[in-house]
C-alpha positions in Angstrom: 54.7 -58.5 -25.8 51.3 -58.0 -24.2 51.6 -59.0 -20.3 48.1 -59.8 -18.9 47.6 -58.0 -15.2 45.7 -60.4 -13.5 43.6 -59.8 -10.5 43.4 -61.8 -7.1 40.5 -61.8 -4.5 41.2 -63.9 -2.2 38.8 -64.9 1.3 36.9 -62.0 0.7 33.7 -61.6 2.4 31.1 -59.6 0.3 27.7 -58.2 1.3 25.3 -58.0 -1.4 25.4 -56.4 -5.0 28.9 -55.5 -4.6 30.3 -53.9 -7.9 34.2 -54.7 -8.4 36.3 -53.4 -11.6 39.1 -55.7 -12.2 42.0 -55.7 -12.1 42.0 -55.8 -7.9 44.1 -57.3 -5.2 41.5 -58.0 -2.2 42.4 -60.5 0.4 40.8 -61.4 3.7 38.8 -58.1 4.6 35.2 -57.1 4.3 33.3 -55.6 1.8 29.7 -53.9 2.2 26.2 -54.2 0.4 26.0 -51.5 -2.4 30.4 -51.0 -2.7 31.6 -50.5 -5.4 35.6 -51.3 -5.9 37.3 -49.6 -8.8 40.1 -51.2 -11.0 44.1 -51.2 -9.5 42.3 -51.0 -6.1 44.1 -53.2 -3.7 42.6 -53.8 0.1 44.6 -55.9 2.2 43.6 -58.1 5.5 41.6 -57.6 8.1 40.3 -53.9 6.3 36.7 -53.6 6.1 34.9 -51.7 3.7 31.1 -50.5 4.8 27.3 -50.4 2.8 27.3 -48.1 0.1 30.6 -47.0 -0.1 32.5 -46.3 -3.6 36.6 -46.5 -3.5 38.1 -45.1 -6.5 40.7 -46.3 -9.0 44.3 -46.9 -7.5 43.7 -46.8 -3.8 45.6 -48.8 -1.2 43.2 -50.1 1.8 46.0 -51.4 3.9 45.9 -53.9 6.8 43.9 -52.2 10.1 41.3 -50.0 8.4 38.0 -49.2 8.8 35.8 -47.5 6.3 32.2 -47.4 7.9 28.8 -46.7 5.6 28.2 -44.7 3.1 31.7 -42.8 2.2 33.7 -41.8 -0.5 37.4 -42.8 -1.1 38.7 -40.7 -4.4 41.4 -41.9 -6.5 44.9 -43.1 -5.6 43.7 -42.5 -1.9 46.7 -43.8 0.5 45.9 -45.4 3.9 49.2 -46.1 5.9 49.7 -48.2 9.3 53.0 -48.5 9.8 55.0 -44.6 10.9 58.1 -46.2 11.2 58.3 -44.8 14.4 61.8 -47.1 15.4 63.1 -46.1 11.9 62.7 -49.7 10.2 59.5 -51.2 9.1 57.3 -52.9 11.1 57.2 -56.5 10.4 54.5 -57.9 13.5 51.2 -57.3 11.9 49.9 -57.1 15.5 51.5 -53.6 16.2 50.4 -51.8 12.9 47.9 -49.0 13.8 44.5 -48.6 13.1 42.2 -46.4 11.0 38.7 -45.3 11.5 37.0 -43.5 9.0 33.2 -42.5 10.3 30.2 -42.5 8.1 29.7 -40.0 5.4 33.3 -39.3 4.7 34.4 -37.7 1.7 38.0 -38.4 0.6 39.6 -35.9 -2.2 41.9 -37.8 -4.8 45.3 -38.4 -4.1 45.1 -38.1 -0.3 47.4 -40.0 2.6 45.9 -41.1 5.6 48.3 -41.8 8.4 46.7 -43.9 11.5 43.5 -41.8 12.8 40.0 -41.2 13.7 38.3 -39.4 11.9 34.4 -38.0 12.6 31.9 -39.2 10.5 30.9 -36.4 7.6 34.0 -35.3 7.3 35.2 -33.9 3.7 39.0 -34.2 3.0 40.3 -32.3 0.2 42.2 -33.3 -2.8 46.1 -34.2 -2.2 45.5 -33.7 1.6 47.7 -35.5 4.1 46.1 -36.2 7.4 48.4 -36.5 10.3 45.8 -36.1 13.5 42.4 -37.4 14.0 39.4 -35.2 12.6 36.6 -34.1 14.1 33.0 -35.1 12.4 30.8 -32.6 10.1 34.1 -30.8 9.3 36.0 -30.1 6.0 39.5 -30.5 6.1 42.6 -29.7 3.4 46.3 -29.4 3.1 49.4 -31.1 3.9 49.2 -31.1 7.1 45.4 -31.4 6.9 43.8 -28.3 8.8 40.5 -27.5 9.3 39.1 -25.6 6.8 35.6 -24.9 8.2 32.6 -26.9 10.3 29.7 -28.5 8.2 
């Protein structure tokens, strides 16, 4: 039997000419002029996407993040906001951290971001997990992200 995926965009705010692939699961955040969403893309509340930015296939925008103008989000791109710093998850949306991703940011395919700041113009490699914030114009790789060298 053939099961039907169906998307759900709910209380989204767009900005104009928006591109979205279906299926997506976007609820209560922001999206940019110029974006473009791909399919299996989910981006939870109070995330907001900026102008001209393009967010790959099977990415997860969680609660708490900020993508600002004019980056790049690969494929299967993980955003996380909750370390499970008290060993249990957090349930009080009020004490998940926040992300800041600065204009111009590259993002390499199946990446994890853990709650930082990072510069805008940065360039993440592919499968990269970034731990600390990053400073701007630089390229970063590896698991622990490291810097690789300065733009």
């Amino acid at each position: 039997m053939l099961k039907k995926i169906k998307s759900r965009i709910i209380n989204v705010k767009f900005g104009k000419n928006v591109t979205i692939i279906e299926p997506v699961n976007l609820y209560n955040c922001f999206i940019g002029d110029n974006s473009f969403i791909g399919p299996f893309v989910e981006i939870q509340k109070n995330a907001f996407i900026g102008k001209n930015t393009r967010i790959q296939s099977h990415s997860f925008i969680c609660e708490g993040v900020t993508i600002s103008d004019e980056c790049f989000i690969g494929h299967g791109v993980m955003f996380v906001n909750d370390l499970f710093k008290s060993n249990k998850i957090e349930k009080n949306s009020l004490l998940f951290l926040k992300t800041y991703v600065g204009k111009k940011t590259l993002i390499g395919s199946n990446s994890t971001i853990l709650p930082v700041n990072i510069g805008a113009g940065v360039t993440i490699g592919a499968g990269s997990v970034v731990t600390k914030n990053l400073i701007k114009n630089t390229i970063y790789c590896g698991n622990p992200a490291k810097k690789l060298k300065t733009i």
